[in-house]
C-alpha positions in Angstrom: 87.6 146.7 96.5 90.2 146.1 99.5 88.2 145.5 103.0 89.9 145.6 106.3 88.3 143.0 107.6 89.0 139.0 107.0 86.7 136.6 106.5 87.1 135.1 109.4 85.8 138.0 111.2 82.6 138.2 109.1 81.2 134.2 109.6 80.5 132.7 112.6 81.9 129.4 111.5 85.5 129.2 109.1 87.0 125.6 107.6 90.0 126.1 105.2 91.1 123.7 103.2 94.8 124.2 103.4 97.9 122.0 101.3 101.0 123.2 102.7 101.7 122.3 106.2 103.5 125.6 107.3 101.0 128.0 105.7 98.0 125.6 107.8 100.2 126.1 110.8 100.3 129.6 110.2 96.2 130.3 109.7 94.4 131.6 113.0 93.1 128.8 115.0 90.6 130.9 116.6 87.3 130.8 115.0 89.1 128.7 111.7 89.3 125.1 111.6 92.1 124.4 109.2 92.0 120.6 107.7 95.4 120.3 106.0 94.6 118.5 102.4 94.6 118.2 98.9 91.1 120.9 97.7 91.3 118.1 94.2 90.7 114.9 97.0 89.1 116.7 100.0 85.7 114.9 100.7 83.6 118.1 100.7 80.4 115.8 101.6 81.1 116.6 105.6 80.4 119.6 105.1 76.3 120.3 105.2 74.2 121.0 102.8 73.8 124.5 101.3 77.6 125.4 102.4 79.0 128.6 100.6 82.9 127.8 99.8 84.9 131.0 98.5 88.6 130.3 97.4 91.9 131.7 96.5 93.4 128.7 94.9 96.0 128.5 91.8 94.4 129.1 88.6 95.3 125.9 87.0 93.2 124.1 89.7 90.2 125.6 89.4 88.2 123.9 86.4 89.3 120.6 88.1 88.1 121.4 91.5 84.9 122.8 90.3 83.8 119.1 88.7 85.3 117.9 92.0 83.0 119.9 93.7 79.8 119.1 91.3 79.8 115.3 92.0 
């Protein structure tokens, strides 16, 4: 289902978790805060409790970062 709208636009309050310098340079800084890192070695504990964190992220990464995210 393809929506016109971007995430972004739907939350009051955005953090991406972005690698590559250019493509974090590139995200909207309105309304995003973009914290250029490694998703496997981010410390996800500053974020609060009960956060909802949606991805797009290479599929060879994903089992890793979900026991990442679990401790």
């Amino acid at each position: 289902m393809a929506c016109s709208h971007s995430l972004a636009e739907r939350v009051k309050r955005l953090e991406a978790i972005e690698i590559d310098r250019d493509l974090a340079a590139a995200l909207p800084a309105e309304r995003v805060k973009v914290h250029v890192a490694d998703a496997l070695a981010f410390d996800y504990g500053v974020f609060p409790q009960g956060v909802r964190i949606v991805g797009n992220l290479p599929y060879n990464i994903s089992t890793p970062l979900l026991f990442h995210l679990a401790r």
